[in-house]
C-alpha positions as CSV (number, residue, x, y, z in Angstrom):
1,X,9.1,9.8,13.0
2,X,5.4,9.5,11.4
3,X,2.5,9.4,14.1
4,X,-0.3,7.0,13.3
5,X,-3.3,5.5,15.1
6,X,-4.0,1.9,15.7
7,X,-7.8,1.5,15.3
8,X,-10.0,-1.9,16.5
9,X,-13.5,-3.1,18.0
10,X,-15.5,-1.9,14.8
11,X,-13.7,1.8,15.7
12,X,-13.8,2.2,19.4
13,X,-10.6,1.7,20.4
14,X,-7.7,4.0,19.2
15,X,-4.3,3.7,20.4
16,X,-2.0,6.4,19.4
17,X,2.0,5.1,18.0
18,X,4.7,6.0,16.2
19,X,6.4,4.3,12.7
20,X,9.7,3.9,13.5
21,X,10.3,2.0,10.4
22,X,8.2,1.6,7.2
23,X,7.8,-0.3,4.0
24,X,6.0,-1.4,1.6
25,X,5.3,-4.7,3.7
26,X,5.0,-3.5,7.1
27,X,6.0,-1.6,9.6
28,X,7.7,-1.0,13.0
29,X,5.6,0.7,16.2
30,X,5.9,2.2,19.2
31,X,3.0,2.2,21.6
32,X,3.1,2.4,25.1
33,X,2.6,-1.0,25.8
34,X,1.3,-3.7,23.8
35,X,-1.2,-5.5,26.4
36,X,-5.0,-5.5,24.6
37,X,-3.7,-4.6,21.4
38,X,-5.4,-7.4,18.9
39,X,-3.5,-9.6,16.0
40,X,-5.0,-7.6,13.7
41,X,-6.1,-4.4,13.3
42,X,-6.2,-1.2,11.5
43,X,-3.6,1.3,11.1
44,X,-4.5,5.0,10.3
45,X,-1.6,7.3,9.0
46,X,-2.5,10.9,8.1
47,X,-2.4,11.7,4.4
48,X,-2.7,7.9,3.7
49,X,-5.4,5.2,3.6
50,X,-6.2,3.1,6.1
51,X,-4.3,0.0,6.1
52,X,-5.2,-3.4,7.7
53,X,-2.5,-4.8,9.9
54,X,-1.8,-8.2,10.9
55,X,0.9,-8.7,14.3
56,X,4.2,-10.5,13.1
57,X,6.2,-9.7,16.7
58,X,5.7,-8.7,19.9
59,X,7.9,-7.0,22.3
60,X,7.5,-4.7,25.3
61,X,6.7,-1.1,23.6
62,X,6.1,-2.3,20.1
63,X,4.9,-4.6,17.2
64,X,5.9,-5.3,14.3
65,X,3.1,-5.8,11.9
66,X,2.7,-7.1,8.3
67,X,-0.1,-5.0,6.1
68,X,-2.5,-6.5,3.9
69,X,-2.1,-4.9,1.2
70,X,0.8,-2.5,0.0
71,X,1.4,0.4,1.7
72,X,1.0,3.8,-0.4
C-alpha cells in the first residue's frame, strides 16, 4: 500500500488515495469517491516526482489512470 495525493485547480485541491497497483504506465487508486475528481491531474507520491495523470476508468472508489511520462 503506497499513500499518494491527487493534486488539481493550479494546487488547491488535494485529495488523499492509495496505489493499489503500480507500473511503469499507470496506476490503480483508491479515493473515497471519485465525484469532482478531473481527467487529468497530478499525482504526488512521497520520495518521487510529481507525475501527471490522465483518467483511463472510472468506478465507484477508484481510477485507474495512465501517467504521462514513466513513472520512477
Amino acid at each position: 500500500m503506497i499513500l499518494a495525493t491527487i493534486v488539481f485547480d493550479s494546487g488547491r485541491t488535494r485529495v488523499d488515495c492509495v496505489i493499489r497497483n503500480l507500473s511503469d504506465g499507470g496506476a490503480r487508486l483508491e479515493v473515497a469517491t471519485v465525484k469532482n475528481i478531473p481527467q487529468s491531474f497530478d499525482l504526488l507520491v512521497p520520495r518521487h516526482r510529481p507525475h501527471h495523470c490522465r483518467v483511463a476508468w472510472r468506478a465507484l472508489k477508484e481510477l485507474g489512470v495512465e501517467f504521462q511520462q514513466p513513472f520512477n
